[in-house]
Backbone bond lengths (Angstrom), bond angles and torsions (degrees), N, CA, C in turn:
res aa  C-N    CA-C-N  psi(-1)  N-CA   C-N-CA  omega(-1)  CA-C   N-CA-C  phi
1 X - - - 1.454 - - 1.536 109.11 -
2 X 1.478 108.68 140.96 1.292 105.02 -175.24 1.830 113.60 -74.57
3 X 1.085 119.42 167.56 1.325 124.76 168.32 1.368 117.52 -102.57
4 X 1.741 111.93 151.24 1.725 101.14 -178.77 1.520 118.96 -54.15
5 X 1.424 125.77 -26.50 1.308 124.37 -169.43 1.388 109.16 -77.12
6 X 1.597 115.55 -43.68 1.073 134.18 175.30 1.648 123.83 -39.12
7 X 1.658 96.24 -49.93 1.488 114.38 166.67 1.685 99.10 -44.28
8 X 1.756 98.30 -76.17 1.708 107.34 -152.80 1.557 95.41 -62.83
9 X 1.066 137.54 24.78 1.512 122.64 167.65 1.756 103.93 -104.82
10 X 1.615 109.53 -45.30 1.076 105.86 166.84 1.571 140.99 -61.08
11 X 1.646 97.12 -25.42 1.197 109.63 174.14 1.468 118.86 -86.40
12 X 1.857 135.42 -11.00 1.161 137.98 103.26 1.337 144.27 -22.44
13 X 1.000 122.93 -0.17 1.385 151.44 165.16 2.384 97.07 57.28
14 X 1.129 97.86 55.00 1.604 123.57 161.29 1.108 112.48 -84.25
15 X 1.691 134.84 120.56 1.099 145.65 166.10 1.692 103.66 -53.41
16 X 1.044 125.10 107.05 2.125 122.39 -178.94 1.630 84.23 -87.81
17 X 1.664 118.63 110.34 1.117 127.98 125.09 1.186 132.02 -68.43
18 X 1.727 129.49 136.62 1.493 121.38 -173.65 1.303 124.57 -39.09
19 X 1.566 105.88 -30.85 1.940 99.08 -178.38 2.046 93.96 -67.50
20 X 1.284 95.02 -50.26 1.917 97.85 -168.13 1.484 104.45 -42.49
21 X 1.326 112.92 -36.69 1.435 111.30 -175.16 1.558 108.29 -74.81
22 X 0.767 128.02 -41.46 1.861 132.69 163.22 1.225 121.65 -47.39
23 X 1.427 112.93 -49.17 1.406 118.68 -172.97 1.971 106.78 -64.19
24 X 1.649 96.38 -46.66 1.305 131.83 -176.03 1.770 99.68 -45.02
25 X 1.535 118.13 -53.51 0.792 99.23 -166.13 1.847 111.33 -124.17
26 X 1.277 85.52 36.99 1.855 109.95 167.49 1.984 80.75 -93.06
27 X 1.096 123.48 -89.38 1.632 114.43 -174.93 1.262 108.02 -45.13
28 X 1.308 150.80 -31.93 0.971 106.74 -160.98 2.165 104.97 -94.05
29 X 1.321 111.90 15.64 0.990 120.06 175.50 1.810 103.69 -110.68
30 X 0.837 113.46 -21.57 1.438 110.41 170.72 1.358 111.62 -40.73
31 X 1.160 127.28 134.87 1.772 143.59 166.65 1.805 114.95 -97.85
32 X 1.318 105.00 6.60 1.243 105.42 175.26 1.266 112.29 -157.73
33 X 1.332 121.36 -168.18 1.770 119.22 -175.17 1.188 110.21 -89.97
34 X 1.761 138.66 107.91 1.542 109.98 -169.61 1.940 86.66 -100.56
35 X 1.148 105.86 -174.26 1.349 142.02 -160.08 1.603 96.07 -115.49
36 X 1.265 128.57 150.48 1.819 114.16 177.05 1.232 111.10 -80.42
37 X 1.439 137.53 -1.93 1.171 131.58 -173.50 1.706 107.83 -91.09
38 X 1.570 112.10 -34.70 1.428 124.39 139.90 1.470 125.92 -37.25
39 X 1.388 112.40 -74.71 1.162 104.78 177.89 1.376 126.95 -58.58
40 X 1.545 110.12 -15.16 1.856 107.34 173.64 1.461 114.09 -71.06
41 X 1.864 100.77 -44.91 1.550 110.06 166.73 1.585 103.24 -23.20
42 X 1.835 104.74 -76.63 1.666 87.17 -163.99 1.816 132.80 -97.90
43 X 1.039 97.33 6.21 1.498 101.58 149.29 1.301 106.52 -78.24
44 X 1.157 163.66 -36.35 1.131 153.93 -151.84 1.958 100.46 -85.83
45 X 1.504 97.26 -31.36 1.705 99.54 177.26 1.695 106.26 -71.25
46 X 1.174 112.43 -32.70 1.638 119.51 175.71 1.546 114.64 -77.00
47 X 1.118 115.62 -31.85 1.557 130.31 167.11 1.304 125.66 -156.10
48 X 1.240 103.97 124.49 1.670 108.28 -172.76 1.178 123.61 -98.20
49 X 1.402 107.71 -4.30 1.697 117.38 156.55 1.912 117.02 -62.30
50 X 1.433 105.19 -17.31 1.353 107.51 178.98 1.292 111.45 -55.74
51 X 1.672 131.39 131.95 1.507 114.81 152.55 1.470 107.28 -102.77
52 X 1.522 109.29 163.72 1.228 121.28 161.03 1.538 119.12 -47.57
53 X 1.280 122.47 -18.06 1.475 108.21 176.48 1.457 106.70 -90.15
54 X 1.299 130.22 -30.81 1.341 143.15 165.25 1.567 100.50 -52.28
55 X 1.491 153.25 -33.15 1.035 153.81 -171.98 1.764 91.22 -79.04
56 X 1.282 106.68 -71.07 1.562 110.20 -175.12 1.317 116.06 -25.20
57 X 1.586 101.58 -64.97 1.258 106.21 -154.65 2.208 96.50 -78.53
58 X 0.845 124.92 -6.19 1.239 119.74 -173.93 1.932 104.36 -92.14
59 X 1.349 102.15 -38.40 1.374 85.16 156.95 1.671 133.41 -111.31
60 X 1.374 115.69 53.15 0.910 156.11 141.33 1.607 109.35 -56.36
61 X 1.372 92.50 -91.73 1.717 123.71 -171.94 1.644 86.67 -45.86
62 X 1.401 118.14 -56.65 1.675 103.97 -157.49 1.462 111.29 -73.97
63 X 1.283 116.16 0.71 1.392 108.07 179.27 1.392 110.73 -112.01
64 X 1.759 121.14 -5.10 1.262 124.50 179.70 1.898 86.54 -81.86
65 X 0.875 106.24 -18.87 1.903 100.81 -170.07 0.974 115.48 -102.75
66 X 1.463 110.50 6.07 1.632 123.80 169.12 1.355 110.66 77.09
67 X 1.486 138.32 39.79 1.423 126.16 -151.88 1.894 84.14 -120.68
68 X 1.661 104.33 -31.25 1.033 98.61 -167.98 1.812 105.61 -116.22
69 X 1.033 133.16 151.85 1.414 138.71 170.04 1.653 109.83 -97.23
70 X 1.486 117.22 134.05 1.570 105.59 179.65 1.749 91.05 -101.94
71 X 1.540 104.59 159.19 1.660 102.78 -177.08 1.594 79.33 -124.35
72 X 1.927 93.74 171.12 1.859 101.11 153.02 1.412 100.39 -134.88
73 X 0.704 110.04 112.90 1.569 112.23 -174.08 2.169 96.18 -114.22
74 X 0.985 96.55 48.01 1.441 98.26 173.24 1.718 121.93 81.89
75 X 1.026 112.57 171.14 1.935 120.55 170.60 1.627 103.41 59.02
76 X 1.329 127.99 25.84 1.229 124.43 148.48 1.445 100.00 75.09
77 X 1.465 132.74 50.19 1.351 115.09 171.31 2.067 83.96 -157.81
78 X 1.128 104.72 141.75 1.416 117.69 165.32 1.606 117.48 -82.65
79 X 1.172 124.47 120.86 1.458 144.81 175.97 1.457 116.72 -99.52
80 X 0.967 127.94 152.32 0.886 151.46 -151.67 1.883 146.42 -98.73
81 X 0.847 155.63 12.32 1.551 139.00 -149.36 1.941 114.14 -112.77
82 X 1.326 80.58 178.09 2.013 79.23 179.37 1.420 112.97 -94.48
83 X 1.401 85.79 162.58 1.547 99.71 -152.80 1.522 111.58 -76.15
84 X 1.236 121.14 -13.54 1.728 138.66 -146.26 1.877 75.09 -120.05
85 X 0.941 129.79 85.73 1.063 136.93 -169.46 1.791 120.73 -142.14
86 X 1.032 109.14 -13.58 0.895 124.37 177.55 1.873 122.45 77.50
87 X 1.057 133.07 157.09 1.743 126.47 164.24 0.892 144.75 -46.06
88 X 1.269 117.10 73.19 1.188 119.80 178.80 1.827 130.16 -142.67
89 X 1.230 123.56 -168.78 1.100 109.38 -167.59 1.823 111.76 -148.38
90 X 1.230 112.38 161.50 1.330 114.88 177.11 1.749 139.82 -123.66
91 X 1.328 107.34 136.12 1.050 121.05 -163.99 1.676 100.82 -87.09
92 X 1.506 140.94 99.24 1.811 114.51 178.04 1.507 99.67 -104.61
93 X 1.258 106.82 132.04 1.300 133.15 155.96 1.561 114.16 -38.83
94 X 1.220 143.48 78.25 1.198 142.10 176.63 1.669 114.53 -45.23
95 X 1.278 113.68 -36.27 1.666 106.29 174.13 1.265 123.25 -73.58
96 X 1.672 106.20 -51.88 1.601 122.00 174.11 1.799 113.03 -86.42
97 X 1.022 113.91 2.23 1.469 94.52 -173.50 1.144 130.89 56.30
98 X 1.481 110.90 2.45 1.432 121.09 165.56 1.818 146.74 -67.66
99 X 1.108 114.81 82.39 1.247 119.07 -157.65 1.715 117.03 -55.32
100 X 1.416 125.32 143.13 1.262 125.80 -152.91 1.579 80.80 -143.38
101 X 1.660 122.29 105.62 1.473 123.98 142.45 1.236 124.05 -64.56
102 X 1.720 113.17 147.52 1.413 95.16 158.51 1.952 102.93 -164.65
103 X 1.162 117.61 -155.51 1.370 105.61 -171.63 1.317 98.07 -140.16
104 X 1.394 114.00 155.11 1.887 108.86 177.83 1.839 93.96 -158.34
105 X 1.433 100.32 108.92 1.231 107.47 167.93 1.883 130.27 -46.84
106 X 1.343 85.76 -51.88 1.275 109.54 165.95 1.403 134.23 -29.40
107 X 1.827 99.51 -57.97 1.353 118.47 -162.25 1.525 89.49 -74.64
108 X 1.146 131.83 -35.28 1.718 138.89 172.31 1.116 117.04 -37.16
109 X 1.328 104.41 -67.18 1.866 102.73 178.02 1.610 116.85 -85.97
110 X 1.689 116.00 -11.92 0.999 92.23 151.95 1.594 147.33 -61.68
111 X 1.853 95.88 -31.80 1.784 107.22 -177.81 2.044 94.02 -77.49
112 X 0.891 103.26 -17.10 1.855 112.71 -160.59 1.647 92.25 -79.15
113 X 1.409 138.32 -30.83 1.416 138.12 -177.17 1.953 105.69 -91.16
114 X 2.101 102.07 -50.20 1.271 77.77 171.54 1.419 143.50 -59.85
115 X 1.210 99.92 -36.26 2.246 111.76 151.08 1.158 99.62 -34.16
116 X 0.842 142.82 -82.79 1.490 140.88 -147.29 1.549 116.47 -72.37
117 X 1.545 108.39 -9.94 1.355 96.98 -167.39 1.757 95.44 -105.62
118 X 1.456 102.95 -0.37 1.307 102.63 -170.58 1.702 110.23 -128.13
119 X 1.670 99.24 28.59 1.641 128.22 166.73 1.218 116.20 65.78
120 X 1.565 113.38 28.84 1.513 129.41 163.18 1.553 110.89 -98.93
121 X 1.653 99.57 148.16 1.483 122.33 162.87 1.816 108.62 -82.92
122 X 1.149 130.42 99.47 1.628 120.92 -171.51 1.622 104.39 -70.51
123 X 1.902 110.12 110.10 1.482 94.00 -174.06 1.630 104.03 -112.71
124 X 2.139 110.16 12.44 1.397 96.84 174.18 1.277 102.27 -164.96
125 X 1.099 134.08 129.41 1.687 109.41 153.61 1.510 105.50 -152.05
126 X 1.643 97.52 -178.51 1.873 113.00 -155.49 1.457 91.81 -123.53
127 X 1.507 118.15 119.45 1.697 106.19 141.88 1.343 115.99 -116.09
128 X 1.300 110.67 141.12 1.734 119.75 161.36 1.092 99.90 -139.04
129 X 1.611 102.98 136.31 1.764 129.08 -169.11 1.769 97.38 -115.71
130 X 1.578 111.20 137.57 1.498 102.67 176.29 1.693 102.88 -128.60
131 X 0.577 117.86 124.44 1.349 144.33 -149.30 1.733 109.21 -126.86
132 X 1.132 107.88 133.72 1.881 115.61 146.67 1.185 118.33 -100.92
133 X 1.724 128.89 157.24 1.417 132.45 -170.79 1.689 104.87 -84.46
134 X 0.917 112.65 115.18 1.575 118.87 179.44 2.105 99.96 -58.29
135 X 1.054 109.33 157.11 0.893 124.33 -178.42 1.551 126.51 -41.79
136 X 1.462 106.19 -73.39 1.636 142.59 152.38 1.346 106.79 -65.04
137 X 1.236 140.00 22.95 1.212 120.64 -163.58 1.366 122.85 -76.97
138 X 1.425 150.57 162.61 1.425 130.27 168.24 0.943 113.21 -81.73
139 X 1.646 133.90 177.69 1.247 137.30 -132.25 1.577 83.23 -101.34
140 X 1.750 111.96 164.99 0.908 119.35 -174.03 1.909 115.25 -65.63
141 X 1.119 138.22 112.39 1.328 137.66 177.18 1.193 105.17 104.65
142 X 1.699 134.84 24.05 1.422 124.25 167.64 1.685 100.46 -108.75
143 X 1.172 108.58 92.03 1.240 138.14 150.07 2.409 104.40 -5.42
144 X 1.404 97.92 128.46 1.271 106.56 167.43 1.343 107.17 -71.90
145 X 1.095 95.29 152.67 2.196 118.03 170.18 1.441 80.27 -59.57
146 X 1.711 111.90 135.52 1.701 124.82 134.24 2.102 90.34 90.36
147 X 1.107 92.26 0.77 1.823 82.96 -174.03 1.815 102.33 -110.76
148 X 1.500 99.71 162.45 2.071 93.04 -170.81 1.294 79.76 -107.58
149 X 1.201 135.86 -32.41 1.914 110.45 174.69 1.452 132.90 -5.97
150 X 1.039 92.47 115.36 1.857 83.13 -177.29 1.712 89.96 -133.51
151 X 1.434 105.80 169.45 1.723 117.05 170.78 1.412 118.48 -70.82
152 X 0.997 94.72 150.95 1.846 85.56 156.82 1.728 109.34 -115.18
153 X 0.984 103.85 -65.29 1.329 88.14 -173.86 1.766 78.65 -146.71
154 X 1.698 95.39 148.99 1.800 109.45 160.78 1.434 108.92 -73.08
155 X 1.713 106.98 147.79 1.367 113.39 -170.06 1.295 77.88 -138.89
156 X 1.317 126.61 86.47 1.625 126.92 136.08 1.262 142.16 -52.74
157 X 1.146 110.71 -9.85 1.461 110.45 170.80 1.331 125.94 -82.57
158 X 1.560 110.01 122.07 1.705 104.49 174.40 1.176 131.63 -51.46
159 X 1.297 147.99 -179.63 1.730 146.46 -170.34 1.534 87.97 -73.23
């Protein structure tokens, strides 16, 4: 079965060599942001003919074609995900490096009014929040009283 990335490479008109197709669909099963030295880790468990320069240069290509988005979410290494991803935004864990999606209606029309009040059309924007875990804190994805925050998905994996 094909993978979503797999599609948008073909539908970019990208030659999918078997490693591209591996790599392709090591991200597009990823649940979190990997780093390429990650992602060689597990393509390399799916094929061990993969090298790390074959990883590079493949997400290279997918991010010159827009399939992939690079993030920095801190500790000096670029991470990873696709771009067709939908709205949302991130919370990083400054101790764990653990990335926390989530969605906030709110924060939308808030950046969506300041545009407007300052004679812009809003046609993009990025938040990432870095944060430490408060002590007492509530569990990851239980939403504050009075806030539209919601999760997107848990990203347990450390940097």
């Amino acid at each position: 079965m094909e993978s979503r990335i797999e599609r948008l490479c073909v539908e970019r008109g990208l030659k999918m060599t078997g490693q591209r197709r591996v790599i392709a669909r090591v991200l597009s099963d990823a649940d979190d942001h990997p780093d390429v030295e990650e992602l060689y880790r597990r393509a390399v468990a799916l094929d061990a003919r993969i090298s790390i320069a074959t990883v590079y240069r493949t997400v290279r290509l997918l991010e010159e074609r827009g399939i992939l988005e690079r993030r920095d979410f801190g500790g000096g290494r670029a991470r990873y995900e696709p771009t067709e991803h939908g709205h949302h935004y991130h919370l990083i864990d400054v101790d764990s490096g653990r990335v926390i999606e989530f969605e906030d209606r709110s924060h939308e029309q808030v950046l969506a009014a300041i545009a407007q009040r300052l004679g812009f059309d809003l046609v993009s924007h990025r938040l990432e929040l870095f944060g430490r875990r408060i002590a007492a804190a509530k569990p990851v994805g239980a939403p504050d009283a009075g806030t539209d925050a919601a999760p997107r998905r848990r990203k347990d994996r450390p940097a």
